[in-house]
N, CA, C and O atoms as a CHARMM CRD file, in Angstrom:
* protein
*
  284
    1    1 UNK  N     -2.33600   0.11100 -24.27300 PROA 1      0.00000
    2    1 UNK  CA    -2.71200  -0.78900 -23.22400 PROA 1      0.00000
    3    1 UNK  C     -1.91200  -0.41600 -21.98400 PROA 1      0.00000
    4    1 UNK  O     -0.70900  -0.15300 -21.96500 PROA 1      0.00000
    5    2 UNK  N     -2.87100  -0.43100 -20.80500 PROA 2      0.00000
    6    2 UNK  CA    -1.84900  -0.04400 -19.74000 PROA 2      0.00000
    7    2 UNK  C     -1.79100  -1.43900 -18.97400 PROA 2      0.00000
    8    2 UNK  O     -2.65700  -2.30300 -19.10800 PROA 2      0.00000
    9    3 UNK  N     -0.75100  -1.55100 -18.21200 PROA 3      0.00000
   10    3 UNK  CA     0.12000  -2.49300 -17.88400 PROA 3      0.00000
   11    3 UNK  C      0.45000  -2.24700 -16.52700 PROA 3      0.00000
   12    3 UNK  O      1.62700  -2.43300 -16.21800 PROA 3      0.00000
   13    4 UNK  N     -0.46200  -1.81100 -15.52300 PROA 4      0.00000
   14    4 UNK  CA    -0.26300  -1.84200 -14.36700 PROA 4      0.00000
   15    4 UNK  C      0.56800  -2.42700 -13.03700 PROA 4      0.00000
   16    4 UNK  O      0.27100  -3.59300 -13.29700 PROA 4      0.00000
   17    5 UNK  N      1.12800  -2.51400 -12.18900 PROA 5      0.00000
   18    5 UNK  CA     1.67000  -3.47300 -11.12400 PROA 5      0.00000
   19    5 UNK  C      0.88700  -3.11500  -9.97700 PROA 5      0.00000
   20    5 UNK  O     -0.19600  -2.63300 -10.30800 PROA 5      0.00000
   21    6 UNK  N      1.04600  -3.18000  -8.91400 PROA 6      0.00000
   22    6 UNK  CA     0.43700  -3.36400  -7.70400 PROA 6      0.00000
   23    6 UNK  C      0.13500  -1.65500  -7.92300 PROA 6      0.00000
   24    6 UNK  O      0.89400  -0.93600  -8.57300 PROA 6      0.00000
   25    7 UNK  N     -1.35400  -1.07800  -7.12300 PROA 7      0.00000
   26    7 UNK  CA    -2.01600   0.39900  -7.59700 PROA 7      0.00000
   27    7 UNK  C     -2.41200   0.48700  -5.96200 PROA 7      0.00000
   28    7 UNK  O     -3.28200  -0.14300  -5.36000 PROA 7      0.00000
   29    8 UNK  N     -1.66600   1.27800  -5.56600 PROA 8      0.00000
   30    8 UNK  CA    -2.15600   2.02900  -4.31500 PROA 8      0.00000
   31    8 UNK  C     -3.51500   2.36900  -4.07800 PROA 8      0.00000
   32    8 UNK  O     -3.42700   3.59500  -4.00700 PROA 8      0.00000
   33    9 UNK  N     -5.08400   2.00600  -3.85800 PROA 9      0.00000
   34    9 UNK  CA    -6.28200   2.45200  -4.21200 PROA 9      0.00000
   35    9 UNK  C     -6.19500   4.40700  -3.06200 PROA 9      0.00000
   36    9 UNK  O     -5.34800   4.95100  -2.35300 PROA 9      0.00000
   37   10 UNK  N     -7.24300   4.66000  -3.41500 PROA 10     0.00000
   38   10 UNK  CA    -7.23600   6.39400  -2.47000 PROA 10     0.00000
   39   10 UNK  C     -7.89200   6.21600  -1.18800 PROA 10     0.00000
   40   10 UNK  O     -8.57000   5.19200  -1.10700 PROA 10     0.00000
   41   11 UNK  N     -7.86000   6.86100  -0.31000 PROA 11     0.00000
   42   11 UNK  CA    -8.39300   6.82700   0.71000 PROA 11     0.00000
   43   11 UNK  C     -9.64200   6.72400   1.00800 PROA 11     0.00000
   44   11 UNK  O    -10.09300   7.83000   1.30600 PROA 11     0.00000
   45   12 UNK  N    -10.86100   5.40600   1.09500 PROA 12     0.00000
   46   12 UNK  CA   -11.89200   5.91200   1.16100 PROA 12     0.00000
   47   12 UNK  C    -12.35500   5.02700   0.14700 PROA 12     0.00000
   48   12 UNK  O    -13.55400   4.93200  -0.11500 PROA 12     0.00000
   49   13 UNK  N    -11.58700   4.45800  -0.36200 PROA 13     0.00000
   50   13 UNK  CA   -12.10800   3.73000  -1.67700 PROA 13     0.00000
   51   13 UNK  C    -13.12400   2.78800  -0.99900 PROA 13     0.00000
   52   13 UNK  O    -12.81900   2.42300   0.13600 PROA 13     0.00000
   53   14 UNK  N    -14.23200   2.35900  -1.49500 PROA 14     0.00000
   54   14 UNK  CA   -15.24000   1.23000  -1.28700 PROA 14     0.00000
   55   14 UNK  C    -14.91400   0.05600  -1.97300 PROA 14     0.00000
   56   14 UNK  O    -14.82200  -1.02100  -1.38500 PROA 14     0.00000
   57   15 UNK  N    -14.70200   0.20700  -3.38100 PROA 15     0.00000
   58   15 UNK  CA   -14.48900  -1.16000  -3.58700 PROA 15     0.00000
   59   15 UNK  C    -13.13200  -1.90900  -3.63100 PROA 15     0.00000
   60   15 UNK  O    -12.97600  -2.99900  -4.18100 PROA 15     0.00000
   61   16 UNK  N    -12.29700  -1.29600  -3.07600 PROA 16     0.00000
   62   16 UNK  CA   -11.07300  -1.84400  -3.33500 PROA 16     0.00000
   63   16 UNK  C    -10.61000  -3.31000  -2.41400 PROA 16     0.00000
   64   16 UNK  O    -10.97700  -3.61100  -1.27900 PROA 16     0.00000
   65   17 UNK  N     -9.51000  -4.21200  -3.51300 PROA 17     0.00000
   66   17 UNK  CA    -9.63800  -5.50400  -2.36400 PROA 17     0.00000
   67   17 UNK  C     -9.51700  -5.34700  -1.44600 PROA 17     0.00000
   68   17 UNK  O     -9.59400  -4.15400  -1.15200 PROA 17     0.00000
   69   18 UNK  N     -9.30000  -6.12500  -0.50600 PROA 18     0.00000
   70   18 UNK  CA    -8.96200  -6.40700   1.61000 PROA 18     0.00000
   71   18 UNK  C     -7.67000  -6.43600   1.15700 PROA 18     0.00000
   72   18 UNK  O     -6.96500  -5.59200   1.70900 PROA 18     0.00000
   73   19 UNK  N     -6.99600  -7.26800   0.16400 PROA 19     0.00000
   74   19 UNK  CA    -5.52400  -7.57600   0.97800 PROA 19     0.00000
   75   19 UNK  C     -4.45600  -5.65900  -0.05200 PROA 19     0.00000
   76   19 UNK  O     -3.28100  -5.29700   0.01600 PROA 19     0.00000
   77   20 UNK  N     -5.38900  -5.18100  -0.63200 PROA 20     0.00000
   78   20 UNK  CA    -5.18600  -3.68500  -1.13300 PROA 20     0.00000
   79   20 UNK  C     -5.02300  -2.99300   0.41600 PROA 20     0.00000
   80   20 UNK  O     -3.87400  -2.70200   0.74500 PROA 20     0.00000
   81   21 UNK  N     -5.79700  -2.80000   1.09400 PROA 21     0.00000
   82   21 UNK  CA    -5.68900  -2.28600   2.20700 PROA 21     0.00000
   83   21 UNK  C     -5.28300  -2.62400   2.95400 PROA 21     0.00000
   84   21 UNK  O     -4.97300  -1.68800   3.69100 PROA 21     0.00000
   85   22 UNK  N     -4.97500  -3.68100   3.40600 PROA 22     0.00000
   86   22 UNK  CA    -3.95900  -3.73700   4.07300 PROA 22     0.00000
   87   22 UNK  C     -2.46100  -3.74300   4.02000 PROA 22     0.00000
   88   22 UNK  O     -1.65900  -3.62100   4.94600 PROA 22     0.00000
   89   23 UNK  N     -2.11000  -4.03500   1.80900 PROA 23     0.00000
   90   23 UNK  CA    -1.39300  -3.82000   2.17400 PROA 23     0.00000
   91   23 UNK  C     -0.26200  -1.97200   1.54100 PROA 23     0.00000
   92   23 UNK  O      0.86300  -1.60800   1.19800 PROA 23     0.00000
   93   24 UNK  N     -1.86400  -1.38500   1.81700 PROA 24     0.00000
   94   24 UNK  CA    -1.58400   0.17300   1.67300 PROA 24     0.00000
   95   24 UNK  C     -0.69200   1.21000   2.66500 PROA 24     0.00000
   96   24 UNK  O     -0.42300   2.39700   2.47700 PROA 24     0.00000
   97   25 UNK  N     -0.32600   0.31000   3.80600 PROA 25     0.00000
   98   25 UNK  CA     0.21500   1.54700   4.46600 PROA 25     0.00000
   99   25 UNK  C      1.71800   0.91400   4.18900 PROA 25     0.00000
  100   25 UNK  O      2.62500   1.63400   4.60900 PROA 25     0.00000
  101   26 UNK  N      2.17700  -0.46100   3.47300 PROA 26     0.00000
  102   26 UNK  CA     3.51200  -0.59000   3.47400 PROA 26     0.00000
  103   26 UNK  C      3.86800   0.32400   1.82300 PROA 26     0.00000
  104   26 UNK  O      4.97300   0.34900   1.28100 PROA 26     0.00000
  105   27 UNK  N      2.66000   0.96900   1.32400 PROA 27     0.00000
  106   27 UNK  CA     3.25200   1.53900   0.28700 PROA 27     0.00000
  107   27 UNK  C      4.89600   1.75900  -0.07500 PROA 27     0.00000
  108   27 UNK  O      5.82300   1.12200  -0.57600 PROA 27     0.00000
  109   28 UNK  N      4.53100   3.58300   0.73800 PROA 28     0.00000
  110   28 UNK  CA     6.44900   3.27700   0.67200 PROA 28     0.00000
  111   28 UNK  C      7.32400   2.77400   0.76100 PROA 28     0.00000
  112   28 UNK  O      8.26400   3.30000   0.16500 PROA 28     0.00000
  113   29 UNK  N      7.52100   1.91600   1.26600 PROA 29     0.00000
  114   29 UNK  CA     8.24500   0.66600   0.89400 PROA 29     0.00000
  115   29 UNK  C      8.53900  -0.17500   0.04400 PROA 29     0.00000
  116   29 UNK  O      9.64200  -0.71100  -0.07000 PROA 29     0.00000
  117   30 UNK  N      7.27900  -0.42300  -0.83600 PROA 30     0.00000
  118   30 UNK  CA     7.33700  -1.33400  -1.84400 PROA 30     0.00000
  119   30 UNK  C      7.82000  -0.39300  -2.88600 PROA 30     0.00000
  120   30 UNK  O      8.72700  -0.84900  -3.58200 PROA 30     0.00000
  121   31 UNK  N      7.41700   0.84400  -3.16400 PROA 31     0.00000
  122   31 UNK  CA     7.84100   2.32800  -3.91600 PROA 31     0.00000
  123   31 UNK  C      9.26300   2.16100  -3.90600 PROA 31     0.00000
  124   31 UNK  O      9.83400   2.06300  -4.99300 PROA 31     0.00000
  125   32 UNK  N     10.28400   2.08900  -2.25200 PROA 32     0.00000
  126   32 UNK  CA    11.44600   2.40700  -2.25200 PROA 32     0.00000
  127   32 UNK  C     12.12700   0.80500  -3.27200 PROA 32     0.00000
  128   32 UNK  O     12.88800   0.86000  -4.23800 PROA 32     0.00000
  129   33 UNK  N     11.62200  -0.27800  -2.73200 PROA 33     0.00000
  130   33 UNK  CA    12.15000  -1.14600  -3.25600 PROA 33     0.00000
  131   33 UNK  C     11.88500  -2.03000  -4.61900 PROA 33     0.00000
  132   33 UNK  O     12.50000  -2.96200  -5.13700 PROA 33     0.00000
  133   34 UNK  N     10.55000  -1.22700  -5.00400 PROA 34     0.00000
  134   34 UNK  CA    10.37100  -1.99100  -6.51300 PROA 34     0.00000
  135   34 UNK  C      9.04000  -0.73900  -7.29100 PROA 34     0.00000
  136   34 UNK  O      7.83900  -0.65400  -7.54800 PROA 34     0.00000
  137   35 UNK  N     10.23400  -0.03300  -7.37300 PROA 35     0.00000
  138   35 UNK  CA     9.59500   1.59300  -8.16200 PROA 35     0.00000
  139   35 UNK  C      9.39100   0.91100  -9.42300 PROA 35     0.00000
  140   35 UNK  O      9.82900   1.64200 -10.31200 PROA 35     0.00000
  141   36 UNK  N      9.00700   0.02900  -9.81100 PROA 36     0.00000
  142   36 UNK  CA     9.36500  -0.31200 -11.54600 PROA 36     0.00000
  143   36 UNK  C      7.54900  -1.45600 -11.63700 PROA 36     0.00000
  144   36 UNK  O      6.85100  -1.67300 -12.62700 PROA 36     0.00000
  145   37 UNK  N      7.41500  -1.76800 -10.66600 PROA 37     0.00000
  146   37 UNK  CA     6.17100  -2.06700 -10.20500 PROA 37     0.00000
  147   37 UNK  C      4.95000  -1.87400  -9.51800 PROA 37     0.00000
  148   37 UNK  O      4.04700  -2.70300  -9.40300 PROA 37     0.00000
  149   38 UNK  N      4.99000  -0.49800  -8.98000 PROA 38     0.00000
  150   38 UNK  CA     3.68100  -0.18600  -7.53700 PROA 38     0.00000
  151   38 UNK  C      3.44700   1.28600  -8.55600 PROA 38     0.00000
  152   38 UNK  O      4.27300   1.57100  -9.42400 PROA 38     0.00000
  153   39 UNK  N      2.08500   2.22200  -8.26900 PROA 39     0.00000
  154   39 UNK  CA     1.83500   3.04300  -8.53700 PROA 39     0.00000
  155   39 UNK  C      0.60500   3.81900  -7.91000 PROA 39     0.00000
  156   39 UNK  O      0.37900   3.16200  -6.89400 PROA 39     0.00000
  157   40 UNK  N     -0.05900   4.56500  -7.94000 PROA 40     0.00000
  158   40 UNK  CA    -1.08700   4.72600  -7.26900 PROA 40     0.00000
  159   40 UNK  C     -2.34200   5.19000  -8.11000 PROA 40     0.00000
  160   40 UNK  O     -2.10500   5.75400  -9.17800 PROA 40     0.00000
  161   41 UNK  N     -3.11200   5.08100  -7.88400 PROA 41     0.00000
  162   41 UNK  CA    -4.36600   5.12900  -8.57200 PROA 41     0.00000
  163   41 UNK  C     -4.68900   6.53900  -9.39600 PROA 41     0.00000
  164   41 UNK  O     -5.17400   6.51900 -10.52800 PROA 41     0.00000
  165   42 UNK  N     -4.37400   7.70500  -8.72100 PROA 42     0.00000
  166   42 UNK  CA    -4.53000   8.79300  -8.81500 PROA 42     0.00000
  167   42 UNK  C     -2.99200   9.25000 -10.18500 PROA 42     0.00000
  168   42 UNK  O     -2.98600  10.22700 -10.93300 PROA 42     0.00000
  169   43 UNK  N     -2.14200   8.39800 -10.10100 PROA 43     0.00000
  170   43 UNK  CA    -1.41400   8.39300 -11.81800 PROA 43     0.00000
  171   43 UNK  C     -1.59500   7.65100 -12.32900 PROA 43     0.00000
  172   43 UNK  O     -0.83600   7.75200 -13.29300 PROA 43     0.00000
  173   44 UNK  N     -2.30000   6.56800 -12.45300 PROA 44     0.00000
  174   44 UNK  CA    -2.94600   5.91900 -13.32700 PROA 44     0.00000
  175   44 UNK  C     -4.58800   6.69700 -14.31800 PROA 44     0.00000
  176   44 UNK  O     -4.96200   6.69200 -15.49100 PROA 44     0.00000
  177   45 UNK  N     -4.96100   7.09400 -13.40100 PROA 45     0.00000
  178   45 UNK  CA    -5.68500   7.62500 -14.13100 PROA 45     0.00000
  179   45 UNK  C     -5.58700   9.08500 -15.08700 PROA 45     0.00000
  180   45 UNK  O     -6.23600   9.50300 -16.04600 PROA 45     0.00000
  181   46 UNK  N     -4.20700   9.71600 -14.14000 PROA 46     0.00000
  182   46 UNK  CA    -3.76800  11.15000 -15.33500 PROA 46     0.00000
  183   46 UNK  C     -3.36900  10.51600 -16.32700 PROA 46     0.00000
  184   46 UNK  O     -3.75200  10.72000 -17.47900 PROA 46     0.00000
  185   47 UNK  N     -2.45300   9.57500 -15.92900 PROA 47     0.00000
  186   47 UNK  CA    -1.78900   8.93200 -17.32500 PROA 47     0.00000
  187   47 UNK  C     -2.69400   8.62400 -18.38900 PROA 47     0.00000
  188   47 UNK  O     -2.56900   8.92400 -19.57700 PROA 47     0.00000
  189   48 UNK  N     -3.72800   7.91700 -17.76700 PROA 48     0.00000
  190   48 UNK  CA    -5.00600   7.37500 -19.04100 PROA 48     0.00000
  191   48 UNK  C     -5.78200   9.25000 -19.95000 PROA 48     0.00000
  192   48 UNK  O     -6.07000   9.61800 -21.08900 PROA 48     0.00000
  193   49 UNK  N     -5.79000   9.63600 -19.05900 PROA 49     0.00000
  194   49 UNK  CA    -6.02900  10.85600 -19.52700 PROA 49     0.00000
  195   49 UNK  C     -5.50500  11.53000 -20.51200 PROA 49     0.00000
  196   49 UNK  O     -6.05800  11.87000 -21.55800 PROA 49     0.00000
  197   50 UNK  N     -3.99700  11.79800 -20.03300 PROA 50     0.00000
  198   50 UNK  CA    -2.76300  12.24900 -20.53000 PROA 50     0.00000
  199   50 UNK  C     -3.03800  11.72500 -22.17500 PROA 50     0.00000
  200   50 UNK  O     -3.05900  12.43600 -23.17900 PROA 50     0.00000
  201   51 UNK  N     -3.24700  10.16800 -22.07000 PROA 51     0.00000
  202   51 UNK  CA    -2.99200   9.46400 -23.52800 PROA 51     0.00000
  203   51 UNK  C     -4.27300   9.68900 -24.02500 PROA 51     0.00000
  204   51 UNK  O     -4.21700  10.34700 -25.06400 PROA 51     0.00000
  205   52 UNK  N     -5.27400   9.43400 -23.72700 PROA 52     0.00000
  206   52 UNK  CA    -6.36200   9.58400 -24.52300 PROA 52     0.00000
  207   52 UNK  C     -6.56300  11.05200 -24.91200 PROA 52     0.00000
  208   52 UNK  O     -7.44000  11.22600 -25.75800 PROA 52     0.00000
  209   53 UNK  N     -5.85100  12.27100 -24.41300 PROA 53     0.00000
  210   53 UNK  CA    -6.08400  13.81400 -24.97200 PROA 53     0.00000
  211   53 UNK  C     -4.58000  13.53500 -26.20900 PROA 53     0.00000
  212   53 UNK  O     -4.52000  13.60400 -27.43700 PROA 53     0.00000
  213   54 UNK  N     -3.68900  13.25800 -25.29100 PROA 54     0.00000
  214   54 UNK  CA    -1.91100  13.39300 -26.75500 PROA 54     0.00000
  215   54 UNK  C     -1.87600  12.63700 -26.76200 PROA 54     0.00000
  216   54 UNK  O     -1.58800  12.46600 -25.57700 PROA 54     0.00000
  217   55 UNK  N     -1.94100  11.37400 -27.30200 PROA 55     0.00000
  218   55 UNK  CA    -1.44500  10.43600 -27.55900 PROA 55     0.00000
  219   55 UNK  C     -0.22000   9.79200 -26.98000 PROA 55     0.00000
  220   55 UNK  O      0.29000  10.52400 -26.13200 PROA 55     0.00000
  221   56 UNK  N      0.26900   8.92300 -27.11800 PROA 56     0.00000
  222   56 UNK  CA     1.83500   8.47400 -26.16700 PROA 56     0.00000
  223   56 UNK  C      2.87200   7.33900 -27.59100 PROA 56     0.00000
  224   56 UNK  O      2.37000   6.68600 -28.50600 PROA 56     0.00000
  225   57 UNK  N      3.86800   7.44600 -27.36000 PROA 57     0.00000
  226   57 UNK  CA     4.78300   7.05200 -28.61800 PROA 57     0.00000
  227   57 UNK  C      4.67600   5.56100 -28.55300 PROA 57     0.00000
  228   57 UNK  O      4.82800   4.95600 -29.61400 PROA 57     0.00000
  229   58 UNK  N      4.36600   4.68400 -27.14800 PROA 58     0.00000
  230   58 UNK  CA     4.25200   3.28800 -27.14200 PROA 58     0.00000
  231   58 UNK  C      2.57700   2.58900 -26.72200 PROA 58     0.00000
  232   58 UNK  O      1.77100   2.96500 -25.87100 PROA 58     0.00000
  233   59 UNK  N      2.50300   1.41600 -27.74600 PROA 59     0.00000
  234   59 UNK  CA     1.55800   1.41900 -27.48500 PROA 59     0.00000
  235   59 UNK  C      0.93500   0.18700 -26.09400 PROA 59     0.00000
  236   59 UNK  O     -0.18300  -0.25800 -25.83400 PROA 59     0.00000
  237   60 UNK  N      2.09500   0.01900 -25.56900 PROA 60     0.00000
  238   60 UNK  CA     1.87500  -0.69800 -23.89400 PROA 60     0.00000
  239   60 UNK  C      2.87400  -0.29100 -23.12600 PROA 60     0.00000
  240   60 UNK  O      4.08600  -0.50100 -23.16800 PROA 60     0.00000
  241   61 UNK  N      1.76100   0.70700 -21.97100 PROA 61     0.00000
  242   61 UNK  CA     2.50500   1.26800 -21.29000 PROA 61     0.00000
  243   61 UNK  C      2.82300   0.33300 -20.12300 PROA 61     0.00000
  244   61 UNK  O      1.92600  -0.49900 -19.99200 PROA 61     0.00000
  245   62 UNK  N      3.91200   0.18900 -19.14300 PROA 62     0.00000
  246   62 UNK  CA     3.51300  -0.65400 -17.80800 PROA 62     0.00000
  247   62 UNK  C      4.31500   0.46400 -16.99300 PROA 62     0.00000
  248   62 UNK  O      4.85600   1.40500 -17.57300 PROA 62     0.00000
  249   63 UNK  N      4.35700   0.27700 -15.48200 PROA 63     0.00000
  250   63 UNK  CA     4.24200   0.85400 -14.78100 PROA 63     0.00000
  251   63 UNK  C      5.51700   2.24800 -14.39600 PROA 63     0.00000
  252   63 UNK  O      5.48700   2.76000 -13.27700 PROA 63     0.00000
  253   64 UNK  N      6.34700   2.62700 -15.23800 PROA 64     0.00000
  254   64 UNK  CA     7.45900   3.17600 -15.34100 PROA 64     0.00000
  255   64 UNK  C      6.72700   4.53400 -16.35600 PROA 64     0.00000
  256   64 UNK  O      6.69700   5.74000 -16.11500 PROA 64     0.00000
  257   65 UNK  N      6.35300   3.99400 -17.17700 PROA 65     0.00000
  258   65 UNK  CA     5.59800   4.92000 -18.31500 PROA 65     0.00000
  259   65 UNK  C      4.54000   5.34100 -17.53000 PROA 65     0.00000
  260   65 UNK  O      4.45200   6.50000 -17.12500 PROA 65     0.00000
  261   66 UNK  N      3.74100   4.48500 -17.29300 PROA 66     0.00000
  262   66 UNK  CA     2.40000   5.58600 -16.22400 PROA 66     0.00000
  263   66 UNK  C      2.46100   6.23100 -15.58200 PROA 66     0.00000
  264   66 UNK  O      1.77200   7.25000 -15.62300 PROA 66     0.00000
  265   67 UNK  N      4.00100   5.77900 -13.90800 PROA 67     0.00000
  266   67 UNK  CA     4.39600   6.92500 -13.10100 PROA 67     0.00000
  267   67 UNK  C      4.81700   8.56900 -13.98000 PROA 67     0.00000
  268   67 UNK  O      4.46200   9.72000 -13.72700 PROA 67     0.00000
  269   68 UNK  N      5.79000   7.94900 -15.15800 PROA 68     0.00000
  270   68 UNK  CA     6.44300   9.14000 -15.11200 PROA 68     0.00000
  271   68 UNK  C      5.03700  10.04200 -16.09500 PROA 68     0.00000
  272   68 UNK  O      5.00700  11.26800 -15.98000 PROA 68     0.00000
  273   69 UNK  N      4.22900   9.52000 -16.77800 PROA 69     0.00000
  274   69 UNK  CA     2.91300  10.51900 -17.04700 PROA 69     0.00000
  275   69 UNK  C      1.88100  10.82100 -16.57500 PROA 69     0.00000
  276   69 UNK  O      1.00000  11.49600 -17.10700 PROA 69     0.00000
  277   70 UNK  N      1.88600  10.30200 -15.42000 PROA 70     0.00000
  278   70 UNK  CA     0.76700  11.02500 -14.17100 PROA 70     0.00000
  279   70 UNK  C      1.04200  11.58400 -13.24100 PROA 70     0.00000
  280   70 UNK  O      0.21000  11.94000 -12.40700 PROA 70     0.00000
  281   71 UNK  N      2.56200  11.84300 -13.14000 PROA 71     0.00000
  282   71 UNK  CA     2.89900  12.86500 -12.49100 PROA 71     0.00000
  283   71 UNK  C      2.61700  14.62000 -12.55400 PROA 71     0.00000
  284   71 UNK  O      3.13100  15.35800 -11.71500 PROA 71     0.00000
């Protein structure tokens, strides 16, 4: 199970919320000050990848485990 925190959507995204975009350009920021919660869309989805090809040792990941496997 992934266990997301706040997900940066990509540039261009259509469906993503209003208050997502707006509040996308304070990204780095929220990154510098609460890395243990924010991530971006584009490692969320290697990560899902990542696990569904090797498998992963826990079975709920949240947002510490996803950064560091979609990198």
């Amino acid at each position: 199970m992934f266990r997301p925190g706040y997900i940066k959507p990509i540039k261009g995204l259509k469906n993503a919320y209003k208050v997502s975009k707006v509040l996308s350009p304070f990204y780095p920021i929220f990154e510098k000050l609460f890395p243990k919660y924010v991530g971006t869309l584009e490692e969320l989805g290697n990560s899902m990848i990542y696990v569904t090809l090797n498998g992963y040792e826990k079975k709920i990941l949240d947002c510490v485990d996803i950064r560091r496997i979609g990198k």
